[in-house]
Z-matrix of the N, CA and C atoms (Angstrom, degrees):
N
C 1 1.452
C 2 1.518 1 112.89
N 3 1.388 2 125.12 1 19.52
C 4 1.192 3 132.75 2 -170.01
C 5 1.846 4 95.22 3 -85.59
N 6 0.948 5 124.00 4 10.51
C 7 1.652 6 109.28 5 175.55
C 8 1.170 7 115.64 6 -75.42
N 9 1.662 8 118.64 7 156.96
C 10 1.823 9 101.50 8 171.33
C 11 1.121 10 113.88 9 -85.46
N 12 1.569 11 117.60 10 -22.12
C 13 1.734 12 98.47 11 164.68
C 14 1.427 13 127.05 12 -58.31
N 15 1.346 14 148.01 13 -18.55
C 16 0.670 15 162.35 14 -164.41
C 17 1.734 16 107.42 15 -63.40
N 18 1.073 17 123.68 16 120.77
C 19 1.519 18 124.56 17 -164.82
C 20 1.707 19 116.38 18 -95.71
N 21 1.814 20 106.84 19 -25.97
C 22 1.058 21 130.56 20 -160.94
C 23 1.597 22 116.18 21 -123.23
N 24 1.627 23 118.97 22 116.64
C 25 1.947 24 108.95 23 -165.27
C 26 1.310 25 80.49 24 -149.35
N 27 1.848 26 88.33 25 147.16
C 28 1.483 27 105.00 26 152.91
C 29 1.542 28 131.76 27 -27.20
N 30 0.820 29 144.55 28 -175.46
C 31 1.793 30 161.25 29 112.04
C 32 1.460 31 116.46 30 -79.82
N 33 1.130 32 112.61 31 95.36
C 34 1.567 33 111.73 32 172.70
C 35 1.577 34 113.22 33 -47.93
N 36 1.409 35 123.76 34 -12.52
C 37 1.598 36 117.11 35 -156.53
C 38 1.783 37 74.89 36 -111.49
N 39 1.515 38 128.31 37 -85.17
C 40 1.396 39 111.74 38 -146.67
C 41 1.624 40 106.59 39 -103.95
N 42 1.666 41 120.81 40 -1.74
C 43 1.126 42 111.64 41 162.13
C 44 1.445 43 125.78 42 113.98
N 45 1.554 44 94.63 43 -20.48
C 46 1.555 45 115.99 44 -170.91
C 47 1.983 46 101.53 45 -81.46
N 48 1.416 47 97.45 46 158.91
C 49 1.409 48 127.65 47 -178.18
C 50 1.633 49 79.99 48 -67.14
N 51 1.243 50 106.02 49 136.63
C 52 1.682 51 134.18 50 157.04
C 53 1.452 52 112.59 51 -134.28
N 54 1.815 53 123.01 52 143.26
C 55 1.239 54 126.98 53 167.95
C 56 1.661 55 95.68 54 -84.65
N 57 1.034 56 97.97 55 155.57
C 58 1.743 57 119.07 56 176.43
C 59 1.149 58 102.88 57 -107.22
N 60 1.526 59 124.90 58 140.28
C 61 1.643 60 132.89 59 165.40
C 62 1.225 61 101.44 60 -71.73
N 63 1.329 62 122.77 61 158.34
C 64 1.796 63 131.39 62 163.49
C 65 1.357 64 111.63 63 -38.94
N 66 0.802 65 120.36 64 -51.80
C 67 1.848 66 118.85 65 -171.18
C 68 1.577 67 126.99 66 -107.81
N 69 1.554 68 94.58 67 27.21
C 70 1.515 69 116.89 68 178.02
C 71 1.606 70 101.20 69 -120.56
N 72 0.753 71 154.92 70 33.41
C 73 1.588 72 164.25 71 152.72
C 74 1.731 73 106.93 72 1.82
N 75 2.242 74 91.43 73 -64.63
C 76 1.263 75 121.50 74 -153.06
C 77 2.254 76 100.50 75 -83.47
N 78 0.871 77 79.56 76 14.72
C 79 1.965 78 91.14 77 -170.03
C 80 1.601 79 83.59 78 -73.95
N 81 1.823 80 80.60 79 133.70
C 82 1.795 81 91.84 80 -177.50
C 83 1.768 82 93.07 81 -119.75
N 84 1.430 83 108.44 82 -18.01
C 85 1.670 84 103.07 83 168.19
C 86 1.172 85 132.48 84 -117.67
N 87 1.219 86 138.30 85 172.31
C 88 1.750 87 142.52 86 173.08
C 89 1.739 88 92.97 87 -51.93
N 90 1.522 89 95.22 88 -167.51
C 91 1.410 90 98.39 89 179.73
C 92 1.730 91 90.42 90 -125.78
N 93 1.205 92 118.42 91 31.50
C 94 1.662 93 112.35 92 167.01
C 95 1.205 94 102.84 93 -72.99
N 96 1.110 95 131.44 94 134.86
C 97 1.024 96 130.31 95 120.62
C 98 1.384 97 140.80 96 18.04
N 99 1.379 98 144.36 97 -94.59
C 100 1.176 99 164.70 98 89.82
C 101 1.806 100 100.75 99 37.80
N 102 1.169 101 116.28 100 -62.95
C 103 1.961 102 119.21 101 168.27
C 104 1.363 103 100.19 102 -72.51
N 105 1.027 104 136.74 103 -33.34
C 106 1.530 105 120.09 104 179.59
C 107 1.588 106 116.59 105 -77.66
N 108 1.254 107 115.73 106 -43.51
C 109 1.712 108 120.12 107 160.34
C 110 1.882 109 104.69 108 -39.83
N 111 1.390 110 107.33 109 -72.30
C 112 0.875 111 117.06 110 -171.64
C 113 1.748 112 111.57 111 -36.75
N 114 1.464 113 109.35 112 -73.15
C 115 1.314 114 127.82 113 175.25
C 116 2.122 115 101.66 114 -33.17
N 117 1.017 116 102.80 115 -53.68
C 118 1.460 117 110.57 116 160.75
C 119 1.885 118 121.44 117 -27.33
N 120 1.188 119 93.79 118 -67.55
C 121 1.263 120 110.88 119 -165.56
C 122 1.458 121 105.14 120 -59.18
N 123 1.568 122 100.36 121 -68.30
C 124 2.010 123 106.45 122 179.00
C 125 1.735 124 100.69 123 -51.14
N 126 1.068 125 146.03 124 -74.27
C 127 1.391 126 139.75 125 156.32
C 128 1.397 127 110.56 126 13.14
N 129 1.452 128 122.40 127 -73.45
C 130 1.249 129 138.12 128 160.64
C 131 1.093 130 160.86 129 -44.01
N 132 1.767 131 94.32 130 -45.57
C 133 1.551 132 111.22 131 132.81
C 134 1.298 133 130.32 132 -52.17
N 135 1.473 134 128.50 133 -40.01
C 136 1.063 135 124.26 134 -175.45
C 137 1.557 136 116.16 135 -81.33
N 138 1.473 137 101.00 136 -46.71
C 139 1.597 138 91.98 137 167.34
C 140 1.993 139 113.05 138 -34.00
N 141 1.650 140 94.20 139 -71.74
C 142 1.475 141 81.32 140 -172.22
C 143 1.309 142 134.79 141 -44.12
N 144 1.515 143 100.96 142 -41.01
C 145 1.668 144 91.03 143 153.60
C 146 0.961 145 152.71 144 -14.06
N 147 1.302 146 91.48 145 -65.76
C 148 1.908 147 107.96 146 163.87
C 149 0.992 148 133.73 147 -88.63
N 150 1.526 149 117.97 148 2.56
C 151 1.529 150 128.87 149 171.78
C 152 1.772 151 98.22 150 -123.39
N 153 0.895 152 125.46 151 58.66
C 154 1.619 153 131.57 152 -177.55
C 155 1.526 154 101.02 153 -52.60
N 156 1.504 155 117.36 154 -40.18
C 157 1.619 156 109.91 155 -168.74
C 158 1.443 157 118.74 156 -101.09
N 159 1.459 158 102.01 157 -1.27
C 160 1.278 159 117.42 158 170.82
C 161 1.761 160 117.13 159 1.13
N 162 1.549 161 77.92 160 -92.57
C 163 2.022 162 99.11 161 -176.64
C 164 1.669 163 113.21 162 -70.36
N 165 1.209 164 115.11 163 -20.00
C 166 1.394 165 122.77 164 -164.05
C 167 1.665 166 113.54 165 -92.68
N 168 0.832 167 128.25 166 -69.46
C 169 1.362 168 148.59 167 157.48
C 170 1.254 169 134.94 168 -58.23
N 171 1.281 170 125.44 169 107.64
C 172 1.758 171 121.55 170 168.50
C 173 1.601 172 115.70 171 -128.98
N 174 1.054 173 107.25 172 160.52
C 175 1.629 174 100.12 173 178.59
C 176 1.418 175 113.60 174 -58.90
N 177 1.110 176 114.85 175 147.66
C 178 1.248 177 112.92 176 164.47
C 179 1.706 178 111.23 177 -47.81
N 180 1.276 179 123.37 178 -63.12
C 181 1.067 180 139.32 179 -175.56
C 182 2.214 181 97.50 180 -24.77
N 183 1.252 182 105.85 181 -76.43
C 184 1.420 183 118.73 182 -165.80
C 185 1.618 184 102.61 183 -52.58
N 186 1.794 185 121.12 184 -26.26
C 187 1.463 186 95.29 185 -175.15
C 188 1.593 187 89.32 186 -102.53
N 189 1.353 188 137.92 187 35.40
C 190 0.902 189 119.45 188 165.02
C 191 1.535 190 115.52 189 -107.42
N 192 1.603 191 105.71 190 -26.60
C 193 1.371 192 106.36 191 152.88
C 194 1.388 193 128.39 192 -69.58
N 195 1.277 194 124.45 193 -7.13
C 196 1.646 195 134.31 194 165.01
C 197 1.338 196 87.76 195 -47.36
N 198 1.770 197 90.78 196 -76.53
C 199 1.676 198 90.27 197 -151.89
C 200 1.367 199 127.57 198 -48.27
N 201 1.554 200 106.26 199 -39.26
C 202 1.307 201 106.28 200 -177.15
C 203 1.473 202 121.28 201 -53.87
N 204 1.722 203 103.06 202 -30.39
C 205 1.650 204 105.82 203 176.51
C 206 1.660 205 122.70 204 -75.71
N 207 1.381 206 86.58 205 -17.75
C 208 1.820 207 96.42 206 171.13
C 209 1.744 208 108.94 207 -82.87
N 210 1.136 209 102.60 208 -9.24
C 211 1.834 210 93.32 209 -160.94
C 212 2.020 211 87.93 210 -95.21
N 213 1.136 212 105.68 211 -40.22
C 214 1.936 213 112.57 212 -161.80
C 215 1.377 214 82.65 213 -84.74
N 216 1.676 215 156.60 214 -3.60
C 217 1.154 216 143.00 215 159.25
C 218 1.554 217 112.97 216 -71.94
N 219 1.242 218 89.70 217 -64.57
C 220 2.010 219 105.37 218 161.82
C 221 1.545 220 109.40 219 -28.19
N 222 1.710 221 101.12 220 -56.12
C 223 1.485 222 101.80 221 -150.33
C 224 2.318 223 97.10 222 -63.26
N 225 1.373 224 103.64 223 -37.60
C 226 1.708 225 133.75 224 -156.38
C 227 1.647 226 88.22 225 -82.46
N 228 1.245 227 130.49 226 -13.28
C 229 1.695 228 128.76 227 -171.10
C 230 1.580 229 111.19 228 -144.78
N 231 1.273 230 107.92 229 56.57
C 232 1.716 231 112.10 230 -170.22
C 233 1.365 232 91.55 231 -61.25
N 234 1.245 233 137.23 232 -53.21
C 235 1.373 234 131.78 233 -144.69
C 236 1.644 235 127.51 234 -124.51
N 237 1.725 236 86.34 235 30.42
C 238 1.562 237 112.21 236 -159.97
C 239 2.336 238 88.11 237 -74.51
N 240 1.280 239 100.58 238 -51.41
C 241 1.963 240 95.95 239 179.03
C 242 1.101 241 94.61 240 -60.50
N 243 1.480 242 151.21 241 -36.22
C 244 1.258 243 111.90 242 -161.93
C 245 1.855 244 116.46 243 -95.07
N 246 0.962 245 112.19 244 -11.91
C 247 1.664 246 137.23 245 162.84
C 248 1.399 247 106.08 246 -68.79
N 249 1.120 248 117.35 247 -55.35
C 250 1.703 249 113.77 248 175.15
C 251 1.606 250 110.69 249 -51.36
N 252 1.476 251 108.37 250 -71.12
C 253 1.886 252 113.83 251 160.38
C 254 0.776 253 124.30 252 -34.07
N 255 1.866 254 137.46 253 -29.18
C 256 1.204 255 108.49 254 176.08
C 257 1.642 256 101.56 255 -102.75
N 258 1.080 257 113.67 256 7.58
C 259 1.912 258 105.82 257 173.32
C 260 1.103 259 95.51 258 -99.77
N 261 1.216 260 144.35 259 2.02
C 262 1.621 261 120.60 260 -168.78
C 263 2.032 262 86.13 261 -153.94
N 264 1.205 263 91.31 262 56.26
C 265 1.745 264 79.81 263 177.24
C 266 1.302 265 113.56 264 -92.44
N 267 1.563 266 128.86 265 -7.00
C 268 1.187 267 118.96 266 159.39
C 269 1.965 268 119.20 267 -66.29
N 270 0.905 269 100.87 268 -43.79
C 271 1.524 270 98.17 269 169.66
C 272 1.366 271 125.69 270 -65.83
N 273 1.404 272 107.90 271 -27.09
C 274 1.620 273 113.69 272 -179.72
C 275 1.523 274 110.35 273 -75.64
N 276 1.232 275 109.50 274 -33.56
C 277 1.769 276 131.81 275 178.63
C 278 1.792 277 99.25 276 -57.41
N 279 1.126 278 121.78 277 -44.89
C 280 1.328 279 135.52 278 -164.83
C 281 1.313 280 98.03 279 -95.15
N 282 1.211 281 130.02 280 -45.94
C 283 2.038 282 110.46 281 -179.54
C 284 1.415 283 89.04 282 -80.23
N 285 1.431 284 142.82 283 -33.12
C 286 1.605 285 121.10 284 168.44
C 287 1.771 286 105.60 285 -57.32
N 288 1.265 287 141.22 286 -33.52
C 289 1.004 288 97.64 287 -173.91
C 290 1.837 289 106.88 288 -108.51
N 291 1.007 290 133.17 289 -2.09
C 292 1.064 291 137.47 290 126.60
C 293 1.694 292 120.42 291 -2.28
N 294 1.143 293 86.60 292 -73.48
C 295 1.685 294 109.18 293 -178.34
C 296 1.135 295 116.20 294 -54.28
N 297 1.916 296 122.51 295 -32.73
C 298 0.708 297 90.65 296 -139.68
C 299 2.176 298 81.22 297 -118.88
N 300 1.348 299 101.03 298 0.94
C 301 0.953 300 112.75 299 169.11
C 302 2.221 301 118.40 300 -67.09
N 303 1.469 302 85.22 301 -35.91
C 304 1.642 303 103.42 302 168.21
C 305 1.270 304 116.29 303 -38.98
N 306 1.678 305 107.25 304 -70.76
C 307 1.484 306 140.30 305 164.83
C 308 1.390 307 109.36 306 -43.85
N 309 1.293 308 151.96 307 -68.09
C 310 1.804 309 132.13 308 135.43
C 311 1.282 310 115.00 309 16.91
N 312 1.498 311 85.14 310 -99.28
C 313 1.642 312 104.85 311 -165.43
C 314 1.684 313 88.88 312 -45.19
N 315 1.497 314 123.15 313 -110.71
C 316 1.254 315 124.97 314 -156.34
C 317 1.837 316 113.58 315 -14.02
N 318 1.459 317 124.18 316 -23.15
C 319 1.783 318 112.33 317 -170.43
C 320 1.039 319 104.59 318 -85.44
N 321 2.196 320 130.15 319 -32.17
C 322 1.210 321 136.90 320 -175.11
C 323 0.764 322 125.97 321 -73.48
C-alpha cells in the first residue's frame, strides 16, 4: 500500500484503516491524536540514539568560542545591567524580591 495513489494505509502505532489527504502520501500514522504523540516519541528515541552526545558534550573548540563571544560582549556593554535596572526598576524590584522570597521558603 505504499503507492501515492493509494487513499487508504495502515497506522503504524494502533493499526487501524486511515484515509490519507492528497498531499500526505508519506503518513505513517492515523490522525489520532494519541498515534501522533506516540509516533513522536519513537522519532525521538531514535534520534537520541544516534545523537547520544548531543546535549552533553561539545568540543572544546565551540565553548571556547562561546566564551570568547560572551567575554568581547561584556567587554562592548559594561553598563548594559545597570541601564536595564534603572529603566525597568519596577520589575527588577520584584525578581529581587521574588528571589528573595524563594531563598525563605527553600531554608525553612
Amino acid at each position: 500500500m505504499n503507492n501515492k495513489n493509494n487513499k487508504i494505509k495502515y497506522c503504524k502505532i494502533c493499526g487501524n484503516l486511515f484515509k490519507l489527504k492528497p498531499k500526505a502520501y508519506k503518513r505513517l500514522v492515523c490522525y489520532n491524536e494519541n498515534c501522533i504523540k506516540e509516533l513522536r516519541k519513537e522519532r525521538t528515541r531514535q534520534w537520541r540514539q544516534k545523537n547520544k552526545d548531543y546535549f552533553t558534550k561539545k568540543p572544546s573548540w565551540i565553548i571556547e568560542k562561546w566564551n570568547e563571544a560572551k567575554r568581547k560582549w561584556r567587554t562592548e556593554n559594561k553598563d548594559y545591567w545597570k541601564q536595564w535596572r534603572k529603566k525597568n526598576k519596577e520589575k527588577y524590584n520584584e525578581y529581587i524580591r521574588n528571589y528573595r522570597n524563594r531563598k525563605r521558603i527553600t531554608k525553612s
